[in-house]
C-alpha positions, 0 to 999 in steps of 0.5 A, spaced: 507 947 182 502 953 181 497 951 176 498 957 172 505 954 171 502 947 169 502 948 162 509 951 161 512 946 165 509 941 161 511 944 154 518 944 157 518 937 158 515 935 152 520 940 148 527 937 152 524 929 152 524 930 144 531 934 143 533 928 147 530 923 144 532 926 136 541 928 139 540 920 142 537 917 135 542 922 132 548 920 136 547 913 136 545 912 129 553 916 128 555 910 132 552 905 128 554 906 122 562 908 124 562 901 127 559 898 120 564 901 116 570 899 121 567 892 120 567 892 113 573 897 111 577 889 115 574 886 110 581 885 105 577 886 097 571 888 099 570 896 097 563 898 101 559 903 095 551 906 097 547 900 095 541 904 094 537 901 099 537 895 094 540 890 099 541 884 093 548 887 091 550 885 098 547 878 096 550 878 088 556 879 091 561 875 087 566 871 092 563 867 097 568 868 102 567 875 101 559 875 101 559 872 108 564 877 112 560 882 107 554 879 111 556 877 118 558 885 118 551 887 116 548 882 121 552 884 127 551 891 125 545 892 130 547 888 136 552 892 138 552 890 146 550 897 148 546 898 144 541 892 145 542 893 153 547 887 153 553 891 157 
């Protein structure tokens, strides 16, 4: 490559590495939370609601055997097996 290009090829790349990086963490982030509302809309009684970032409505959730499928479905939220590279 000429020198003179040096600088637009690198720019290019810069430019493509971060559009990629924003769609993948765009999608991925859609994926997640599609299967964490699958997970928790299986839950019989159970309504999911914004908590606010506050994560203490999840653990004063009154029925224990809810509050544990609540949990378990938060727990296994970020090791889906695609994406923690198991498969």
């Amino acid at each position: 490559m000429p020198s003179r290009d040096m600088a637009v090829a690198t720019g290019s790349l810069v430019l493509f590495r971060l559009l990629g990086s924003a769609t993948g963490v765009a999608i991925g982030g859609t994926i997640l939370n599609n299967q964490l509302a699958k997970r928790l809309a299986n839950i019989p009684g159970f309504t999911p609601v914004s908590l606010g970032g506050d994560i203490q409505g999840l653990v004063d959730i009154p029925d224990p055997v809810t509050r544990t499928q609540v949990l378990t479905a938060y727990a296994a939220y970020p090791s889906l097996p695609h994406f923690s590279g198991g498969g």
